[in-house]
C-alpha positions as CSV (number, residue, x, y, z in Angstrom):
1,X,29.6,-84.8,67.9
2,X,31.6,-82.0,69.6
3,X,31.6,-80.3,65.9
4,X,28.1,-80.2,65.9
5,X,27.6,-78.2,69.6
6,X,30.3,-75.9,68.9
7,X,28.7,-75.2,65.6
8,X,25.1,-75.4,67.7
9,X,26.6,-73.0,70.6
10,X,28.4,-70.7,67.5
11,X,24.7,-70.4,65.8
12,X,23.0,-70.0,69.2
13,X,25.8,-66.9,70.0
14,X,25.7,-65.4,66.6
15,X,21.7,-65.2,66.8
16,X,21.9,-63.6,70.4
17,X,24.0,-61.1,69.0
18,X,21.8,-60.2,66.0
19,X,18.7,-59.9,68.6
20,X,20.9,-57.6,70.8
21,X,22.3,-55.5,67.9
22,X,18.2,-55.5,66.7
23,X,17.3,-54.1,70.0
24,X,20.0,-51.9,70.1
25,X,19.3,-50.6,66.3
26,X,15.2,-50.3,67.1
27,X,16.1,-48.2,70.3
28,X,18.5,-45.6,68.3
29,X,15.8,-45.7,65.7
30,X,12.8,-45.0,67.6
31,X,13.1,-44.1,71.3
32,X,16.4,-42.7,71.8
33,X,15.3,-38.8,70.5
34,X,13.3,-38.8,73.8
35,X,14.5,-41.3,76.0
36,X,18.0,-40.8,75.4
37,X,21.0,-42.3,73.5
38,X,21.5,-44.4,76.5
39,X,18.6,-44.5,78.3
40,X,19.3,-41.3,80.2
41,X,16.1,-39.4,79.6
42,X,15.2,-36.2,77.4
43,X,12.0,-35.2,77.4
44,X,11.2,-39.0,77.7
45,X,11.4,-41.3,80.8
46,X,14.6,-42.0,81.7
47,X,14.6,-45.9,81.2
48,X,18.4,-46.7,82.3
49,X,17.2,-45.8,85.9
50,X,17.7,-48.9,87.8
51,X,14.8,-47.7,90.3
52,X,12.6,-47.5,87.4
53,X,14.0,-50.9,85.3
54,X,13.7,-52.7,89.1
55,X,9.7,-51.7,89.7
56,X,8.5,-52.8,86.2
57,X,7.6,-56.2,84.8
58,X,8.4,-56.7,81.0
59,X,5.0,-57.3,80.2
60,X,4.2,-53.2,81.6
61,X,6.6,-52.6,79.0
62,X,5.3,-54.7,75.8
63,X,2.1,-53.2,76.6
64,X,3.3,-49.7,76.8
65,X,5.5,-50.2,73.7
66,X,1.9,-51.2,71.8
67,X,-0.5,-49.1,73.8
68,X,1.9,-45.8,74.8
69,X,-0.3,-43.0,76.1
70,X,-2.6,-41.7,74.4
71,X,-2.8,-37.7,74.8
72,X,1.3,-37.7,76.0
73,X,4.2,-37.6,74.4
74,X,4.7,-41.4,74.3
75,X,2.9,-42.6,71.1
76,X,1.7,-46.7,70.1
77,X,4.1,-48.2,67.7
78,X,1.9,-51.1,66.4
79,X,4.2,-51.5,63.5
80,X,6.6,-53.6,66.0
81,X,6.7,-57.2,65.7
82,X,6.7,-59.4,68.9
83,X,10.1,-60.1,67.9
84,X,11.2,-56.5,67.7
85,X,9.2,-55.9,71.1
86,X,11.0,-58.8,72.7
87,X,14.4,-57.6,71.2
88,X,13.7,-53.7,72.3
89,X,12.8,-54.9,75.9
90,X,16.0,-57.0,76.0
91,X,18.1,-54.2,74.8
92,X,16.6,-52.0,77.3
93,X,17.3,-54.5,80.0
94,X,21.0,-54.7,79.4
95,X,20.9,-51.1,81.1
96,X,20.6,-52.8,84.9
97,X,22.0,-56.2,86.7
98,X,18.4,-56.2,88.6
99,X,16.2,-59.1,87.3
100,X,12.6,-58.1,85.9
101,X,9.8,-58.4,88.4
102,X,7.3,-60.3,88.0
103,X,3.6,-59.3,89.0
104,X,0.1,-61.4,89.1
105,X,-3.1,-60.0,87.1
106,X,-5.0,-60.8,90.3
107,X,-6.9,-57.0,91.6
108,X,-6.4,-55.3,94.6
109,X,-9.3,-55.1,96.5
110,X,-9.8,-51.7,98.6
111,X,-11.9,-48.7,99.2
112,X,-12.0,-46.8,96.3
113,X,-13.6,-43.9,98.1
114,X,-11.2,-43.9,101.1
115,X,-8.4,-44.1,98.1
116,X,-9.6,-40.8,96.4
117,X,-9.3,-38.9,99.7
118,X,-5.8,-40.2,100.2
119,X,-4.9,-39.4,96.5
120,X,-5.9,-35.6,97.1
121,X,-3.9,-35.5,100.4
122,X,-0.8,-37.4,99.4
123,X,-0.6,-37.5,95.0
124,X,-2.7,-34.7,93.7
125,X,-0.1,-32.2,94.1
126,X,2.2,-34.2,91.3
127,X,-0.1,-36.9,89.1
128,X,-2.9,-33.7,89.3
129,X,-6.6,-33.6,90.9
130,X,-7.8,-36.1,88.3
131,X,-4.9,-38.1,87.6
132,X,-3.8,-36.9,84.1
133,X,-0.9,-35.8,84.6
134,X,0.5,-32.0,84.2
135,X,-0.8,-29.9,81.1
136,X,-0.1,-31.2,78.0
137,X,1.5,-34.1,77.0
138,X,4.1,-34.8,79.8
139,X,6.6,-32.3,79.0
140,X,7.9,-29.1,80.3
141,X,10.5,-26.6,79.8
142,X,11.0,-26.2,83.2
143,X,11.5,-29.4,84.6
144,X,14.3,-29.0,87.7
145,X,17.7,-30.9,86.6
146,X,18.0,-32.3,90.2
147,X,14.2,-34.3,88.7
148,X,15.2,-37.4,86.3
149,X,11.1,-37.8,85.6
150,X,8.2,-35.8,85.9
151,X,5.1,-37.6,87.5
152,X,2.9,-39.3,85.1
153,X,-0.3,-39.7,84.1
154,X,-2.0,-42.4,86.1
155,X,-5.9,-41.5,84.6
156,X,-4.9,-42.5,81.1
157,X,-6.0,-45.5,78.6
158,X,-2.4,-46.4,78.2
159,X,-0.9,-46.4,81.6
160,X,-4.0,-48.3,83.0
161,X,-4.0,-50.9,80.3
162,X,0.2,-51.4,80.8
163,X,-0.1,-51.4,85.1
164,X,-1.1,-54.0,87.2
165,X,-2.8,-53.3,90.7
166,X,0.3,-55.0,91.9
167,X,2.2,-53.3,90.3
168,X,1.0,-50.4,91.3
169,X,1.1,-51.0,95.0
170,X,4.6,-52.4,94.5
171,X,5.2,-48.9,93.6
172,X,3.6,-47.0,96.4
173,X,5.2,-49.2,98.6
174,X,8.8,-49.2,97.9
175,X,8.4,-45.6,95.6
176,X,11.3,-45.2,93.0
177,X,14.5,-44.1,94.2
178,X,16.1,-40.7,92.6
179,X,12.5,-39.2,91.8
180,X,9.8,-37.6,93.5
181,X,8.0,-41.0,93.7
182,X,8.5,-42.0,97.6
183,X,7.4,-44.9,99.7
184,X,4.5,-44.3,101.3
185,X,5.2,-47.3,103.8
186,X,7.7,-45.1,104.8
187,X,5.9,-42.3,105.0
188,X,2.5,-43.5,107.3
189,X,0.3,-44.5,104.9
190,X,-0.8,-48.4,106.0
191,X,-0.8,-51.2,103.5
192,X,-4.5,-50.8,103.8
193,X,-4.6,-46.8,102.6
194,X,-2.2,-48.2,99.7
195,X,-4.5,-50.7,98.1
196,X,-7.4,-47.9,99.1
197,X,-5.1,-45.7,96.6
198,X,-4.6,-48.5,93.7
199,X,-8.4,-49.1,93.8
200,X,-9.0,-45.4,93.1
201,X,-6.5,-45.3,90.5
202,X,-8.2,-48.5,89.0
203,X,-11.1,-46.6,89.2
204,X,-10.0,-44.0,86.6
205,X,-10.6,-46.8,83.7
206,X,-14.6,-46.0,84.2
207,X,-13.8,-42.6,83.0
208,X,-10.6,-42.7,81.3
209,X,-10.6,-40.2,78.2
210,X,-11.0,-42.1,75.0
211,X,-8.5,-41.8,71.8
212,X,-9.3,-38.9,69.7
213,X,-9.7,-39.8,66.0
214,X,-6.4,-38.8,64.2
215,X,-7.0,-35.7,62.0
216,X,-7.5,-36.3,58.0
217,X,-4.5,-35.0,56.5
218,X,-5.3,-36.2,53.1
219,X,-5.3,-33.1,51.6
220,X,-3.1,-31.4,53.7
221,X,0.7,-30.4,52.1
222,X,4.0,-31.0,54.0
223,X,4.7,-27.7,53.4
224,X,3.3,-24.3,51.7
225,X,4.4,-23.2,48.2
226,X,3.8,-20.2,47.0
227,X,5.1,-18.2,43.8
228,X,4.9,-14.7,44.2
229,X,4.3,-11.9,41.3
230,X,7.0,-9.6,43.2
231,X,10.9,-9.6,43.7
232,X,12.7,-11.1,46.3
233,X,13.5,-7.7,48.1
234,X,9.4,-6.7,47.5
235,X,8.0,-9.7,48.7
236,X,10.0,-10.0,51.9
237,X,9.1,-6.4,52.6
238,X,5.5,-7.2,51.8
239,X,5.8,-10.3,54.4
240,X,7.1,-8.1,56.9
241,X,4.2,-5.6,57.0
242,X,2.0,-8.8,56.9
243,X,3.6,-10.2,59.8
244,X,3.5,-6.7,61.9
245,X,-0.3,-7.0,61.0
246,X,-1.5,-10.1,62.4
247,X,0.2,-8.1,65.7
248,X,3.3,-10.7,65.6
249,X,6.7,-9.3,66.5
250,X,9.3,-9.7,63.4
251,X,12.3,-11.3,65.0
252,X,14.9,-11.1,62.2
253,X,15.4,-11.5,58.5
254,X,18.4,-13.3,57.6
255,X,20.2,-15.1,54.2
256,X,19.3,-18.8,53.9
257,X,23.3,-19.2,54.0
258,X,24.1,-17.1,57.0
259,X,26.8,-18.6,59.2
260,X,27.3,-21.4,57.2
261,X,29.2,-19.9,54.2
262,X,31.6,-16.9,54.7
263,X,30.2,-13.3,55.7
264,X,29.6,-11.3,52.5
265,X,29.6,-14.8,50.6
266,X,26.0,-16.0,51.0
267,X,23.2,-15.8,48.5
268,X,21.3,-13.2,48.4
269,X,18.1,-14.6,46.6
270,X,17.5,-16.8,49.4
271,X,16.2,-15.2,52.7
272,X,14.0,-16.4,56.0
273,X,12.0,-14.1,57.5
274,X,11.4,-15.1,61.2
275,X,8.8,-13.8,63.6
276,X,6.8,-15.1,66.7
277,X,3.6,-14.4,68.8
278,X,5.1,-14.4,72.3
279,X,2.0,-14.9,73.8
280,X,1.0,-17.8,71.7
281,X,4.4,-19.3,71.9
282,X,4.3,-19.6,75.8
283,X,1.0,-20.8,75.6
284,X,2.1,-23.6,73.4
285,X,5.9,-24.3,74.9
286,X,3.5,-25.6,78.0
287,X,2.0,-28.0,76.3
288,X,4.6,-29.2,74.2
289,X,7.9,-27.9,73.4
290,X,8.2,-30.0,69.9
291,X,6.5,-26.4,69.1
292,X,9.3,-25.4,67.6
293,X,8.6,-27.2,64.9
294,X,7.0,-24.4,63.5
295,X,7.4,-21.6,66.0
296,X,8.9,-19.2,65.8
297,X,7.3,-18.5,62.8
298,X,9.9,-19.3,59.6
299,X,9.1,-18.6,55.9
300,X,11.4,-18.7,53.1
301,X,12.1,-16.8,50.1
302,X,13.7,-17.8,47.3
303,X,14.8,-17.3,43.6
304,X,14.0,-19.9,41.9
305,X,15.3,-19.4,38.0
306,X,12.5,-16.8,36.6
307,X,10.3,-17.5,40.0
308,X,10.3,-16.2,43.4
309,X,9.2,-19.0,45.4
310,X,7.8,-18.4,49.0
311,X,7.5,-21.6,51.4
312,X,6.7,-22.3,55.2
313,X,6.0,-25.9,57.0
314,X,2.7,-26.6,57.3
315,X,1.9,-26.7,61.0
316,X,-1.2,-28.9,60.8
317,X,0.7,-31.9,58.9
318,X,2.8,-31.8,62.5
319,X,0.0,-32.2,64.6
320,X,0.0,-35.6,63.1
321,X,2.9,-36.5,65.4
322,X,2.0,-34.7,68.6
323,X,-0.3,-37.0,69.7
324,X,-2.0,-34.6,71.8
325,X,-5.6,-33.0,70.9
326,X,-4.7,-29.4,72.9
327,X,-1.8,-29.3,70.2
328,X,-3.9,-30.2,67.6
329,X,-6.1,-27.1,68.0
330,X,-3.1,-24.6,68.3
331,X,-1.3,-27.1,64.9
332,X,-4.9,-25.9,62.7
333,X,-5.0,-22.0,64.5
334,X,-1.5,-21.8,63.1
335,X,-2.2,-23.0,60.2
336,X,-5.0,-20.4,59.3
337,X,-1.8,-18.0,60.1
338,X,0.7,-19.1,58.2
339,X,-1.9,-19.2,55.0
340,X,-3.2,-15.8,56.1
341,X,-0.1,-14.0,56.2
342,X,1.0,-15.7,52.9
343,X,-2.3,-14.7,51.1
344,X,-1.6,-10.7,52.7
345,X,2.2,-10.9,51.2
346,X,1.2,-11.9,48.2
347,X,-1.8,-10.4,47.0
């Protein structure tokens, strides 16, 4: 009999472990590039913050693991099974001693109209005029150090399909400690103005921006591949004068080995031209610095036995994982460039 519970209790341990170790695993393999190795924050939500892990309810995070926000940086993974959501939330969890809270579906009832005046007085200045957030998809260059999170976007399919109203007062009433999110109890807004604010925000659902279809990347290559009728010195000089002719500045030219093998020692039949549209680029660091991707721009030249190969990433395959419609535009503009400029070098 006692055999049989410690075997029971040795099962029961070994298959807790294997779910943590899961979580832990799915985490590294999926979140941690923006949320942080350990929960920390990147360009992602920092999820360790006990202020943060204390004002959500597990089910706001299953349904912004399956949802995530559509037009952000924080993209659906439906390929998650509830097992892997379950294991992922308890992994995330493990960073905070405060138990989840637990909120009702039951709606908030106040003035919606009385809520949008107090949004434009008191949240405006952070969540925006509208509710969506800053430009782009949540992300910024210049976010100050001394901010762990930069406000989010409360007019958005994701977040309002993940928050409950009372979860949403919850938050306006007690804020989030170590952000910009305060109380506004504490601050003179009544409990009355606060549920006037969460039914404005649920108000946002009657004109919440839809998904945008994905972009058919069928026929669409990874990267470009060109083979050019010229040397390797002739076609990187013919790519320069290309590049000063679309009015972008040539940065440098440098060997495909250059600082990894020993000055003097690296090939010289392999070289990457790099140039950049300042003005462009700043436009597009505000929306979304995963930018560099692609720019600066980077193409590569290359012998290739008999061949001089030219390649350069394909920025329109990216916009696939940007998730963001704004970025989608500048992904296809760039990729008219990069095709143009080959087409000039190469003629």
């Amino acid at each position: 009999m006692y055999r049989l519970i410690i075997i029971g209790l040795g099962l029961l341990i070994n298959t807790m472990a294997l779910a943590s170790h899961s979580g832990e695993h799915l985490y590294k393999q999926n979140c941690s590039i923006c949320h942080g190795f350990n929960g920390n924050g990147g360009v992602g939500v920092p999820l360790a913050l006990d202020a943060f892990l204390s004002s959500v309810s597990d089910d706001y995070l299953v349904k912004t693991i399956r949802h995530g926000r559509p037009g952000r940086i924080m993209p659906a993974f439906g390929k998650f099974s509830d097992a892997d959501v379950e294991a992922l939330i308890g992994h995330i969890r493990s960073w905070s001693n405060t138990p989840a809270p637990v909120y009702s579906n039951q709606p908030v009832k106040g003035n919606a109209e009385n809520g949008g005046k107090l949004f434009t007085t008191h949240c405006a200045v952070c969540h925006g005029a509208e509710g969506r957030g800053g430009p782009g998809t949540g992300v910024t260059m210049s976010r100050p150090r001394s901010l762990p999170i930069l406000a989010p976007a409360l007019n958005n399919s994701g977040f309002l399909a993940s928050a409950s109203d009372e979860m949403i007062k919850s938050t306006l009433m007690k804020g989030r400690e170590g952000t910009p999110m305060i109380s506004f109890l504490n601050n003179g807004l009544t409990e009355q103005d606060i549920n006037d604010l969460v039914a404005h925000i649920r108000s946002f659902e009657k004109t919440v921006e839809k998904v945008q279809p994905g972009i058919d990347l069928k026929d669409e290559p990874a990267v470009f591949v060109r083979e050019s009728p010229y040397t390797v010195e002739e076609t990187v000089e013919n790519l320069v004068n290309a590049v000063e002719s679309m009015n972008f500045r040539l940065i440098r030219i440098q060997t495909l080995e250059s600082g990894v093998v020993e000055e003097g020692k690296e090939e010289k039949g392999q070289v990457i031209i790099y140039s950049c549209n300042f003005n462009l680029l700043n436009e597009a660091l505000k929306i979304d610095p995963r930018v560099g991707l692609f720019l600066p721009c980077r193409v590569t030249v290359f012998q290739h036995g008999d061949k001089v190969l030219v390649m350069a990433a394909n920025p329109k395959r990216m916009s696939d994982v940007f998730n963001n419609k704004e970025l989608n535009k500048i992904c296809n503009d760039m990729r008219h460039v990069y095709t143009d400029m080959l087409d000039e070098a190469l003629f």
